[in-house]
Phi, psi and omega in degrees: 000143190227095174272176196235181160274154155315106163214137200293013162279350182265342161001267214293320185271356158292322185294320194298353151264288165339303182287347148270020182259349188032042185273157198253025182265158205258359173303309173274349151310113198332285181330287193321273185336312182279303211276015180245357180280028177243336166272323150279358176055089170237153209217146181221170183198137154256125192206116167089001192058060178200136195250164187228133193230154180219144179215120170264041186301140201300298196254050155190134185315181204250120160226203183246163175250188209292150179246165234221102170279176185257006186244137174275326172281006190290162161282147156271048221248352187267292167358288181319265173351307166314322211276329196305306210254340143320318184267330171279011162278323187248039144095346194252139159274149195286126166198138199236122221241160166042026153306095172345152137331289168338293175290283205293009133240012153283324154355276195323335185259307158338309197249000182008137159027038188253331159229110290213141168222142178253165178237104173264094148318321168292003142226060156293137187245118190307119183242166189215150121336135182284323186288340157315337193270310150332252175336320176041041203270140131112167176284000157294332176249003172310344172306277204306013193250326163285324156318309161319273201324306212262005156291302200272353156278014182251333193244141184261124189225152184249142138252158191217159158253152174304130142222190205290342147325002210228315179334306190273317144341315162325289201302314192296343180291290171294335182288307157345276177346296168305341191261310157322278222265057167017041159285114187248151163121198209271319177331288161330289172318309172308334207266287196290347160303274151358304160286331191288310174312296170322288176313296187303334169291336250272304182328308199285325189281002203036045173253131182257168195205163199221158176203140167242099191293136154233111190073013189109336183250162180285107183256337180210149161222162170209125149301097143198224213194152150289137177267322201169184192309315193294320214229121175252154157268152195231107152248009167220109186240099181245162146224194172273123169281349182288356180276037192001093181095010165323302166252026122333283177287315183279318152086196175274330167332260230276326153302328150344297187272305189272333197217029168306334185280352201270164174264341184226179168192126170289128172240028160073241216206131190245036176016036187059016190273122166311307158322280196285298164337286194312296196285346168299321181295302188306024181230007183024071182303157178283302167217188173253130158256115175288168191200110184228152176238167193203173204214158175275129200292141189092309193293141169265345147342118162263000000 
């Protein structure tokens, strides 16, 4: 097998699978992959009319995420098989991350009594009605509907949709942040690699973005893409913390403005970090995109 790098020249032919599985997990979105692929080495290959995403992240072994034939009824049990005698060519056991419900039980069926699968609820990906987001309606939200009311009486705000004029002004919101809350290390560095690779990006990713000015200056932006008809993803939101209800208002903004036609919105994954679990719950999602990862039943290799 001959993976390749992530690039946006790889776009249209990455899509062309992904988009017929129309899954709602925010892992396999192009826009994800390209702007983490450097830091996750993620790398992809097609054989057989059938795709492959491989991820080397530096402080975890290498594994694949499910792999996507262009036929949705195809079996995966030859795919697997593949991938299964790839990793035991370079020395490794097989392991495959973020698998649907959906893809793990068509395995199960594919695959009869062939691989043992686990769960991390922390990277389960949060889903919310849109008009719940919109609207901020009912005694669940009351929190967040005050948080609006005392934004908009402390601050005269703006919403803009983002363009590429808007980038380096972006970067400077975050790095600000970053500086506030003394963030260091390799995480960081990754995390603002990622915005920028996005920011710089956002048009060619088909992704669209909101910012909310106060006095003229950018205090929060967000990033994100329609996942499919149904579903938008949301992958980036930073503001000024010095802003009391900032990310409140940008937000229900931008979803207002960028995704009203949709029925859901993806907030992605709260990586077990407590803080972000909180503010997620605090939007009272609708469901969960479950997410398991599995291994060949027997092996103790992790």
């Amino acid at each position: 097998m001959e993976f390749n790098k992530i690039s946006l020249a790889a776009k249209e032919r990455v899509q062309a699978f992904t988009d017929i599985w129309r899954l709602e997990l925010s892992d396999l979105s192009f826009a994800n992959m390209f702007i983490w692929r450097y830091s996750h080495n993620i790398e992809f290959c097609v054989e057989d009319d059938v795709l492959y995403i491989k991820l080397c992240h530096r402080n975890y072994p290498c594994f694949f995420f499910v792999p996507l034939p262009r036929d949705k009824n195809a079996s995966l049990k030859e795919p697997l098989k593949k991938l299964e005698d790839y990793s035991q060519g370079i020395g490794e056991p097989l392991r495959v991350k973020s698998a649907t419900k959906e893809q793990k039980e068509k395995i199960e069926r594919d695959c009869p009594d062939t691989y043992v699968f686990t769960s991390d609820p922390g990277r389960f990906d949060y889903v919310y009605n849109t008009r719940d987001l919109i609207e901020l309606k009912g005694k669940k939200f009351h929190g967040k509907r005050n948080h609006i009311n005392k934004f908009l009486s402390m601050y005269s705000h703006e919403y803009i949709e983002l363009t590429p004029d808007h980038v380096e002004e972006c970067i400077h919101v975050y790095t600000s942040w970053a500086e506030k809350k003394g963030a260091v290390g390799m995480d960081i560095e990754d995390e603002w690699r990622s915005l920028t690779e996005a920011l710089n990006n956002f048009t060619e990713l088909d992704m669209v973005g909101g910012a909310v000015l106060i006095d003229g200056a950018i205090r929060a932006f967000t990033l994100g893409e329609r996942l499919n008809e149904d579903m938008a993803l949301i992958h980036i939101e930073k503001g000024d913390t010095d802003f009391n209800g900032v990310f409140t208002a940008i937000n229900q903004s931008f979803i207002q403005h960028a995704f009203p036609d949709t029925k859901f919105i993806n907030r992605e994954e709260d990586m077990g970090l407590e803080g972000l679990r909180k503010a997620k719950r605090s939007y009272n999602p609708v469901r969960m995109v479950e997410k398991f990862d599995f291994k060949l039943k027997g092996e103790t290799r992790e």
